[in-house]
PyMOL commands that place a pseudoatom at each C-alpha (Angstrom):
pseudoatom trace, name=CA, resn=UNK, resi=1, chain=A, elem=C, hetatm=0, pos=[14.990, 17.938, 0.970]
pseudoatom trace, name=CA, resn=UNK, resi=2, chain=A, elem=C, hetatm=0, pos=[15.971, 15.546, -1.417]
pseudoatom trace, name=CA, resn=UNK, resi=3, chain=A, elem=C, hetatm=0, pos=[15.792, 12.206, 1.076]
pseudoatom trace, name=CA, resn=UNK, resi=4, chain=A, elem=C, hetatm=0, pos=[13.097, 14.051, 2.185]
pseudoatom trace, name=CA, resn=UNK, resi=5, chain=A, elem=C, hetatm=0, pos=[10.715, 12.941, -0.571]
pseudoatom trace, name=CA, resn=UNK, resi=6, chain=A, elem=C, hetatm=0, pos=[12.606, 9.721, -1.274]
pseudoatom trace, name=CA, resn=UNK, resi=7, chain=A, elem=C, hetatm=0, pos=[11.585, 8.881, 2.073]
pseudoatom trace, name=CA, resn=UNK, resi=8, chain=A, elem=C, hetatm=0, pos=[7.507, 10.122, 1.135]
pseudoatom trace, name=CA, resn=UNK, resi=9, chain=A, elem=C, hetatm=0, pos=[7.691, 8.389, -1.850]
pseudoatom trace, name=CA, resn=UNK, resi=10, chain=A, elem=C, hetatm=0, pos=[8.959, 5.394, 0.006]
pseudoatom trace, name=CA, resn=UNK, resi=11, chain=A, elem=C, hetatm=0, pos=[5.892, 5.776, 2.051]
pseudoatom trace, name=CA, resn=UNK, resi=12, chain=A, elem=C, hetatm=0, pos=[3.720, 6.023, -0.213]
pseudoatom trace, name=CA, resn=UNK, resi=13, chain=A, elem=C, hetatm=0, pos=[4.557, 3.041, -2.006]
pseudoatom trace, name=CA, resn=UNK, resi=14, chain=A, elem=C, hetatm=0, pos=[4.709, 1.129, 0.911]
pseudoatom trace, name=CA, resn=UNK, resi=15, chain=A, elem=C, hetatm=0, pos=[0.987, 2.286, 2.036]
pseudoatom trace, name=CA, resn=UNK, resi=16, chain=A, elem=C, hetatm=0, pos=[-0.144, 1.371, -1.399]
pseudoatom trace, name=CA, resn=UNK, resi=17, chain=A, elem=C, hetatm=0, pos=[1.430, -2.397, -0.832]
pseudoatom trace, name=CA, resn=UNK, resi=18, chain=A, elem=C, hetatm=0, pos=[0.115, -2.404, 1.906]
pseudoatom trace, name=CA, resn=UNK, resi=19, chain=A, elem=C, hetatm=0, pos=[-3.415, -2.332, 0.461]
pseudoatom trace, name=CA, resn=UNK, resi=20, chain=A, elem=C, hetatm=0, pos=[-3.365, -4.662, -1.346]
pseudoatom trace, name=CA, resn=UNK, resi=21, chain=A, elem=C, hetatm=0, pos=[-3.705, -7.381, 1.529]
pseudoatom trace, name=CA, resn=UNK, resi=22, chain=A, elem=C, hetatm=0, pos=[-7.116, -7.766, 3.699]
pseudoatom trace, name=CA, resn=UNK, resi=23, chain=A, elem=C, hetatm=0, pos=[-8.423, -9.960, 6.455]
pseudoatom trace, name=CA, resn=UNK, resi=24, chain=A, elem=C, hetatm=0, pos=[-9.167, -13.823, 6.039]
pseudoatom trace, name=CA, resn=UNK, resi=25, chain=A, elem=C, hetatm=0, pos=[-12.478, -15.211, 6.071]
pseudoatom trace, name=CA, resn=UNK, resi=26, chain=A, elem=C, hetatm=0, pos=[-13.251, -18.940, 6.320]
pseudoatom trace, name=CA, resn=UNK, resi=27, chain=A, elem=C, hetatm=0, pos=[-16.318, -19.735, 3.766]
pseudoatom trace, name=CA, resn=UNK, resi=28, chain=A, elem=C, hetatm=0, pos=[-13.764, -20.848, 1.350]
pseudoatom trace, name=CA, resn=UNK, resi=29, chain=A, elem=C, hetatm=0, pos=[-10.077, -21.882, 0.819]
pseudoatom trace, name=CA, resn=UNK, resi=30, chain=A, elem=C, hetatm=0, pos=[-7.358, -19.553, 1.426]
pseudoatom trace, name=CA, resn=UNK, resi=31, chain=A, elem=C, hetatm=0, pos=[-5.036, -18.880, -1.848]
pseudoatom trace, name=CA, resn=UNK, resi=32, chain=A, elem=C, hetatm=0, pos=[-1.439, -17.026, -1.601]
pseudoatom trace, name=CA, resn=UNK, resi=33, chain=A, elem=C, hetatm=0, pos=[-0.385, -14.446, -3.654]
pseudoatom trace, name=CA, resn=UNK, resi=34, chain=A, elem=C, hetatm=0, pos=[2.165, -12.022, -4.697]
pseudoatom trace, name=CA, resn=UNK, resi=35, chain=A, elem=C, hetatm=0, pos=[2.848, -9.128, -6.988]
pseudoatom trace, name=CA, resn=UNK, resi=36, chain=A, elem=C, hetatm=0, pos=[4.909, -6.037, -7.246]
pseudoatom trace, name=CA, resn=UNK, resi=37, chain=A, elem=C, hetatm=0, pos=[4.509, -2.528, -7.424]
pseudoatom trace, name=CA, resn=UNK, resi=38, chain=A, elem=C, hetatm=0, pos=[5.387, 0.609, -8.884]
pseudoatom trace, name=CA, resn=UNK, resi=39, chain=A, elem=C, hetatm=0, pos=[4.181, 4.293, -7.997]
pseudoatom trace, name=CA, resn=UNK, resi=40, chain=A, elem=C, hetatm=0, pos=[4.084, 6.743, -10.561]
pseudoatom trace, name=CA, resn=UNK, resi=41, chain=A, elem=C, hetatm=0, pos=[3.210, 10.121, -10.069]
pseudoatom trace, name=CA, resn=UNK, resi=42, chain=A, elem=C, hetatm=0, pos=[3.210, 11.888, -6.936]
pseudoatom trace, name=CA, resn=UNK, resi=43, chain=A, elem=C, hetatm=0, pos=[0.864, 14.927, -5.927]
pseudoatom trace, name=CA, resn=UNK, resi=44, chain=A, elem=C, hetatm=0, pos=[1.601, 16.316, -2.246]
pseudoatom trace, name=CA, resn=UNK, resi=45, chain=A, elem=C, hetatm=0, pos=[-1.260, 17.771, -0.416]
pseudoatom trace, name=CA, resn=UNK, resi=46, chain=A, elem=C, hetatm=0, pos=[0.074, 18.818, 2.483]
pseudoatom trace, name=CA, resn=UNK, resi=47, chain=A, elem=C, hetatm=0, pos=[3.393, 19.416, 3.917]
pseudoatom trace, name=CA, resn=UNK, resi=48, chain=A, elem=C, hetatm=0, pos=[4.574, 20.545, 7.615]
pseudoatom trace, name=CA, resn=UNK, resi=49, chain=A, elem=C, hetatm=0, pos=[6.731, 20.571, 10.164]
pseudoatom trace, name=CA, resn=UNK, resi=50, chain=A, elem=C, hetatm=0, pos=[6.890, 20.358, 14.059]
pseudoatom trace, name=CA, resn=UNK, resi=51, chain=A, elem=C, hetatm=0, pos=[9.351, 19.319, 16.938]
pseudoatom trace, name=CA, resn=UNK, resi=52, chain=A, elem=C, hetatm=0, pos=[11.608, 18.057, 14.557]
pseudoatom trace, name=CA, resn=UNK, resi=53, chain=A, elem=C, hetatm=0, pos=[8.623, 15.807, 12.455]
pseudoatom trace, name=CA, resn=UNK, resi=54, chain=A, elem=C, hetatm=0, pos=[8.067, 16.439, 8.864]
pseudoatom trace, name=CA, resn=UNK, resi=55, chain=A, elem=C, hetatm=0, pos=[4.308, 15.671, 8.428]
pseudoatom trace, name=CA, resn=UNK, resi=56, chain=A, elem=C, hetatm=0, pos=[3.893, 14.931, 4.758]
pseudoatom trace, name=CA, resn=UNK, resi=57, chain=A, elem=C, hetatm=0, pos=[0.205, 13.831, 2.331]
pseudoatom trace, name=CA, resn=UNK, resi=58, chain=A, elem=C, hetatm=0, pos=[0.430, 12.545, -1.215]
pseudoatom trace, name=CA, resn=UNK, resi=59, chain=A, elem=C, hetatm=0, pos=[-1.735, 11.206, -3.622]
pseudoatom trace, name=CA, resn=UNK, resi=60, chain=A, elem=C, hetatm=0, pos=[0.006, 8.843, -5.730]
pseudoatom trace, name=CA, resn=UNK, resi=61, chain=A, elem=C, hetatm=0, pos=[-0.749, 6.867, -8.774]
pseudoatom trace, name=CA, resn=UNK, resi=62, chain=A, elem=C, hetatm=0, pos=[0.683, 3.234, -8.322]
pseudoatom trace, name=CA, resn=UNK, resi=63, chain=A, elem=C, hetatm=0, pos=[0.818, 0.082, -10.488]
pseudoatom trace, name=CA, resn=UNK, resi=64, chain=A, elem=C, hetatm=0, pos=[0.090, -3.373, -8.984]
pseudoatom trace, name=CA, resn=UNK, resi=65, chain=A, elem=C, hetatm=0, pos=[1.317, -6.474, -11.339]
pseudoatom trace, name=CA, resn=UNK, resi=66, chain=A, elem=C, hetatm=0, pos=[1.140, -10.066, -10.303]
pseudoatom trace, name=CA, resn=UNK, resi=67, chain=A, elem=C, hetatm=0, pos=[-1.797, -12.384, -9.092]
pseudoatom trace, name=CA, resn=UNK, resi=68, chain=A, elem=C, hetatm=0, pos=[-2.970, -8.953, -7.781]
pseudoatom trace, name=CA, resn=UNK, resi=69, chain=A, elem=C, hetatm=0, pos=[-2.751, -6.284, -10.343]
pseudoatom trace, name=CA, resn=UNK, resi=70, chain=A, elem=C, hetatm=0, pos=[-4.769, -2.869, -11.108]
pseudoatom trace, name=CA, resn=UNK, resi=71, chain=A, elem=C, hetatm=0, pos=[-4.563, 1.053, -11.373]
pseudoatom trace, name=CA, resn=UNK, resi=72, chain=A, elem=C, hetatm=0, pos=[-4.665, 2.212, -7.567]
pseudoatom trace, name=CA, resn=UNK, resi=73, chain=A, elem=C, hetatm=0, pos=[-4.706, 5.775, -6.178]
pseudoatom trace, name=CA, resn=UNK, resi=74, chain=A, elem=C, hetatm=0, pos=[-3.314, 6.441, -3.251]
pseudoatom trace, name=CA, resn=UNK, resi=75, chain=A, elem=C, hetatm=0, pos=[-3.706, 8.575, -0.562]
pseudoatom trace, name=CA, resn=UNK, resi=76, chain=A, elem=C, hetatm=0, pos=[-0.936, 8.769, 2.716]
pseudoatom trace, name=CA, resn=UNK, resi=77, chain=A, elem=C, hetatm=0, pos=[0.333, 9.893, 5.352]
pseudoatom trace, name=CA, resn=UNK, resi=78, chain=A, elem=C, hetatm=0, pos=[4.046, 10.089, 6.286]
pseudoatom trace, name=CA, resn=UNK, resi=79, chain=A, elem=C, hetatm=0, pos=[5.618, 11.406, 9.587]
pseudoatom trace, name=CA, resn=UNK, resi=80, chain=A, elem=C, hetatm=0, pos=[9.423, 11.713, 8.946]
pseudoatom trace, name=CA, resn=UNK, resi=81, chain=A, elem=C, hetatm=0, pos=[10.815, 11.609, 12.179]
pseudoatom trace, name=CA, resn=UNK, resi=82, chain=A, elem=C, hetatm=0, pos=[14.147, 13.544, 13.368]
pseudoatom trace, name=CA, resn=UNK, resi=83, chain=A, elem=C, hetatm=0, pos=[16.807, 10.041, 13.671]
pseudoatom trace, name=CA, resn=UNK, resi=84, chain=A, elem=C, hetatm=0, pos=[15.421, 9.020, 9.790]
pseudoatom trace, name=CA, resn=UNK, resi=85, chain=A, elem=C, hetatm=0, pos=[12.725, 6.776, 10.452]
pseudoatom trace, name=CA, resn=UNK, resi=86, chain=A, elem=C, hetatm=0, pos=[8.988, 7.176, 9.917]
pseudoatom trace, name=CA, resn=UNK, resi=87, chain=A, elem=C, hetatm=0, pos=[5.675, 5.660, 10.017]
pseudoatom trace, name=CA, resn=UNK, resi=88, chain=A, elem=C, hetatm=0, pos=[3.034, 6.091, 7.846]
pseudoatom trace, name=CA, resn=UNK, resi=89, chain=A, elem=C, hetatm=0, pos=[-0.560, 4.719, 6.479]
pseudoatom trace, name=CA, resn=UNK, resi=90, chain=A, elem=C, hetatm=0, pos=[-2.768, 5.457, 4.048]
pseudoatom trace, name=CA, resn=UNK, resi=91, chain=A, elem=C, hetatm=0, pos=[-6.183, 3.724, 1.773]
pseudoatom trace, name=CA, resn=UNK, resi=92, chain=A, elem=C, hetatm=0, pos=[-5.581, 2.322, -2.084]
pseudoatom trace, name=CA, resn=UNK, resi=93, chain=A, elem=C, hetatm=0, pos=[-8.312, 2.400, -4.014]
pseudoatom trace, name=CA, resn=UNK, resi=94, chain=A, elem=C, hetatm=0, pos=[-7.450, -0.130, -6.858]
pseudoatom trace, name=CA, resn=UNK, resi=95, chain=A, elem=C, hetatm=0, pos=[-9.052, -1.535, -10.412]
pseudoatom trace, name=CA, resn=UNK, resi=96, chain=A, elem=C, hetatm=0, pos=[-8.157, -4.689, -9.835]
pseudoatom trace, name=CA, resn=UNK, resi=97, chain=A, elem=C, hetatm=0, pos=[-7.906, -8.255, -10.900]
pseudoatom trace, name=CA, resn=UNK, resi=98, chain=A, elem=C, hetatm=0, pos=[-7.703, -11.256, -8.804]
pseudoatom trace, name=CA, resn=UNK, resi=99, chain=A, elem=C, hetatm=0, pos=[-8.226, -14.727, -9.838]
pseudoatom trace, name=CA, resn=UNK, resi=100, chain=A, elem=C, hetatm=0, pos=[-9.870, -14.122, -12.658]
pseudoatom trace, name=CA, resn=UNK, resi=101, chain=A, elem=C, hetatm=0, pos=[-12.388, -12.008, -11.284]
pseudoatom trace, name=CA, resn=UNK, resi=102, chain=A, elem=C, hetatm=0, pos=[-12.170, -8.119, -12.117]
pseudoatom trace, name=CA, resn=UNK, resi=103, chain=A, elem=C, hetatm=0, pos=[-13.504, -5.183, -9.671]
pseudoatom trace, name=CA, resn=UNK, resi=104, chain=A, elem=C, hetatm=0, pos=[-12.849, -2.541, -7.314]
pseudoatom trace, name=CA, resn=UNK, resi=105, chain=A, elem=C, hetatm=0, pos=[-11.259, -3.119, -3.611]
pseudoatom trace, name=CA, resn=UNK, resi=106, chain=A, elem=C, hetatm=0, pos=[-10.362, -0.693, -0.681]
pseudoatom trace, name=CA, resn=UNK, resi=107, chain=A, elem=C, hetatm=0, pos=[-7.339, -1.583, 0.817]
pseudoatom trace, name=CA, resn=UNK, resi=108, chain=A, elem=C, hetatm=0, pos=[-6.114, 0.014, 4.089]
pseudoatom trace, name=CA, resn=UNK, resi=109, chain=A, elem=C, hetatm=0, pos=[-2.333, 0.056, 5.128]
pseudoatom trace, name=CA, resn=UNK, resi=110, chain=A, elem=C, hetatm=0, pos=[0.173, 0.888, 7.630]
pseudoatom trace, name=CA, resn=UNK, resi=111, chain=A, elem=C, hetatm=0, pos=[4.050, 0.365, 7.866]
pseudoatom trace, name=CA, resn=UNK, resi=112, chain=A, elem=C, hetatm=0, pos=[7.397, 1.603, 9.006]
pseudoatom trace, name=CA, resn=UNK, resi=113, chain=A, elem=C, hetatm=0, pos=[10.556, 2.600, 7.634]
pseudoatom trace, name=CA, resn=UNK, resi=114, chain=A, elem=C, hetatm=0, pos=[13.999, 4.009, 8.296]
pseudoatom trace, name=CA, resn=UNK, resi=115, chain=A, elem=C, hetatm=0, pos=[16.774, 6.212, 6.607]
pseudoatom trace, name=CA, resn=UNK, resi=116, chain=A, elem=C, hetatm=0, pos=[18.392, 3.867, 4.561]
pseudoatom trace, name=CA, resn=UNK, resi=117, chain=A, elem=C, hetatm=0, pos=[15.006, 3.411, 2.002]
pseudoatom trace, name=CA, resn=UNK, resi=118, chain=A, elem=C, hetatm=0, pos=[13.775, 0.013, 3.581]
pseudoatom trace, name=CA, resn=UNK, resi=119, chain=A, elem=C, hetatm=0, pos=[10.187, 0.098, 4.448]
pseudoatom trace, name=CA, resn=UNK, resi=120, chain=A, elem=C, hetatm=0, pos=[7.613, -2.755, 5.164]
pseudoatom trace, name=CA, resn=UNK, resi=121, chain=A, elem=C, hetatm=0, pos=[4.009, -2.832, 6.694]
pseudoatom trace, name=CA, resn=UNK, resi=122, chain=A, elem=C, hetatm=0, pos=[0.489, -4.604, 6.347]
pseudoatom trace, name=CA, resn=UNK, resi=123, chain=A, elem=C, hetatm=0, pos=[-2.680, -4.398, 4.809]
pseudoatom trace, name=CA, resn=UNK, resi=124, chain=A, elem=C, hetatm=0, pos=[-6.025, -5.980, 4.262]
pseudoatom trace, name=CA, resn=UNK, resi=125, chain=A, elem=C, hetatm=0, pos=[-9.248, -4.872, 1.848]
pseudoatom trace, name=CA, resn=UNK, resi=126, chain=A, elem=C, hetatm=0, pos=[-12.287, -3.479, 3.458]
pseudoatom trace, name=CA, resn=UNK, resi=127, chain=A, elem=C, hetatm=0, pos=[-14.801, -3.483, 0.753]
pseudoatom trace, name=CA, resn=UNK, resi=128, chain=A, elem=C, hetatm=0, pos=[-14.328, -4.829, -2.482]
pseudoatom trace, name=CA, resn=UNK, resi=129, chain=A, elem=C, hetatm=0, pos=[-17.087, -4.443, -5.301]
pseudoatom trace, name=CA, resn=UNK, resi=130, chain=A, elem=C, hetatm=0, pos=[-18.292, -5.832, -8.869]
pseudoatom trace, name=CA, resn=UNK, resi=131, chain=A, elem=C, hetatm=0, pos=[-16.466, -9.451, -9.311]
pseudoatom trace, name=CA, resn=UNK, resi=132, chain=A, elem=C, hetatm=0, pos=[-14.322, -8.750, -6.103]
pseudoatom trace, name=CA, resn=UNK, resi=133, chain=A, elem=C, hetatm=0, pos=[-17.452, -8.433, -3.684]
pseudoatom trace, name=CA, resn=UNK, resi=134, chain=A, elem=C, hetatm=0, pos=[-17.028, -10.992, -1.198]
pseudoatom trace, name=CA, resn=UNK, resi=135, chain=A, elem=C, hetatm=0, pos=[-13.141, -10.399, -0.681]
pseudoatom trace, name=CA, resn=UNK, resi=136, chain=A, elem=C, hetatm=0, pos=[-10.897, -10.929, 2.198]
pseudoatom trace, name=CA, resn=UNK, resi=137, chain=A, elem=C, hetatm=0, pos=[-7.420, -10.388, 1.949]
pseudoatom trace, name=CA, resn=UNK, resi=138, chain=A, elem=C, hetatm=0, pos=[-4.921, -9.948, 4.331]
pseudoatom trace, name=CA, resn=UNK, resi=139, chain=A, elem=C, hetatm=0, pos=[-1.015, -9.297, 3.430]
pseudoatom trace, name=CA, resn=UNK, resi=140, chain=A, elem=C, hetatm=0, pos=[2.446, -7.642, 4.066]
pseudoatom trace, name=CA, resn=UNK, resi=141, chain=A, elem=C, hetatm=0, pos=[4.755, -5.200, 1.677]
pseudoatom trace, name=CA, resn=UNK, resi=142, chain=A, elem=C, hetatm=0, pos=[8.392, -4.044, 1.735]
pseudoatom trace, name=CA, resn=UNK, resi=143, chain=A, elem=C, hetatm=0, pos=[11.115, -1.735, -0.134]
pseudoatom trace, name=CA, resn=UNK, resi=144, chain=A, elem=C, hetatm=0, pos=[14.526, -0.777, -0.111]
pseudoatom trace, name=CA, resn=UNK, resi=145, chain=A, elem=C, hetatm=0, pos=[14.341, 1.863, -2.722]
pseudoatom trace, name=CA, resn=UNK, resi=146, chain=A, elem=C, hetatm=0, pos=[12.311, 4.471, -0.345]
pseudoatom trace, name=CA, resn=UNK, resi=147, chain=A, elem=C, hetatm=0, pos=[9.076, 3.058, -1.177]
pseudoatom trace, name=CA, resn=UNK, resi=148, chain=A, elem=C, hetatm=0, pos=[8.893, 4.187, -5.030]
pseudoatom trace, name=CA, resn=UNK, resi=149, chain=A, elem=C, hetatm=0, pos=[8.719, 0.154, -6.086]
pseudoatom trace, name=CA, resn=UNK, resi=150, chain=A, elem=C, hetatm=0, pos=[8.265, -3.040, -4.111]
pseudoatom trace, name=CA, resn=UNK, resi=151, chain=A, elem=C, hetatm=0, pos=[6.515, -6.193, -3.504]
pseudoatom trace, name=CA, resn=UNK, resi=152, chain=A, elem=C, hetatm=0, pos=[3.835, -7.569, -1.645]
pseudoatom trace, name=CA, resn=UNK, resi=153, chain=A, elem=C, hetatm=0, pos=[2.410, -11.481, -0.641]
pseudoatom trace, name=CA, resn=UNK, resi=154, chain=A, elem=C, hetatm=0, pos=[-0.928, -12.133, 1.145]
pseudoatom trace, name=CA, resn=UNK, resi=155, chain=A, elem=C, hetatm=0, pos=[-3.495, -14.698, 0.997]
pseudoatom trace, name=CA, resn=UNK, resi=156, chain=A, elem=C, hetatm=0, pos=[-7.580, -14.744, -0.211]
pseudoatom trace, name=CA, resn=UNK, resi=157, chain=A, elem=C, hetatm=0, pos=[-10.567, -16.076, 0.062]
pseudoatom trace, name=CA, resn=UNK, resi=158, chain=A, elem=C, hetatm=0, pos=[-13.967, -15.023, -1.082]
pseudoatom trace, name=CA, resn=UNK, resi=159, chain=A, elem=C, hetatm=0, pos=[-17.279, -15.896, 0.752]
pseudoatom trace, name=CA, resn=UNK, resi=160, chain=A, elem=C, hetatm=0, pos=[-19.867, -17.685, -0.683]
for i in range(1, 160): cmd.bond("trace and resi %d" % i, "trace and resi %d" % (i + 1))
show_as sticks, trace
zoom trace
């Protein structure tokens, strides 16, 4: 039971990286980025099992620090699978800052991981509001720790 939530929490930290990154646009010039981040607590909503799958949904509180930082809540899903690995997604929803301009984003994400902690996936933002409006983001995330801390790199741009 024990690597059994190491491997949620894992999750959820990797959905939560992975939204932090959205799609591209063109109207202006693309800028990298990177941060880190950290989950804090972890609320599970729902918990099951079936042919040897552990189906598992969290909310968690995360931290993101770096060009890319904010309060997020997280929701995800994890399915642990019966060799170790698992897949999982799940929506941030993050106070955030990014050059220099302060709002909220939606960020969508999806990733992969296996019994030894590592995780990675993607993400991009869907909808982004006060000084974010106009967003596009599109990035990757990864841990080795089961997904409780991590980093994650993308690029931006906004639209005119």
């Amino acid at each position: 039971m024990r690597n059994l939530w190491r491997k949620a929490l894992f999750g959820a930290d990797m959905a939560m990286a992975a939204l932090l990154v959205g799609s591209p646009g063109s109207a202006s010039t693309h800028v990298a980025f990177n941060g880190t981040f950290q989950n804090g607590s972890v609320v599970l909503t729902d918990f099951r099992q079936a042919d040897g799958n552990t189906f598992i949904s969290q909310t968690v509180q995360v931290v993101y620090a770096g060009d890319l930082s904010g309060s997020v809540v997280e929701q995800i899903d994890l399915v642990i699978h019966p060799n170790g690995s698992l897949n999982f997604n799940g929506v941030d929803v993050c106070a955030c800052t990014l050059g220099g301009r302060s709002g909220t984003i939606v960020l969508p994400f999806s990733g992969t991981g296996d019994a030894s902690g590592a995780a990675s996936g993607r993400f991009t933002i869907t909808g982004a509001t006060g000084g974010l409006a106009n967003l596009h983001v599109v990035g990757t995330f990864q841990s080795s720790n089961g997904g409780s801390s991590g980093s994650f790199s993308g690029v931006y741009h906004f639209d005119p």
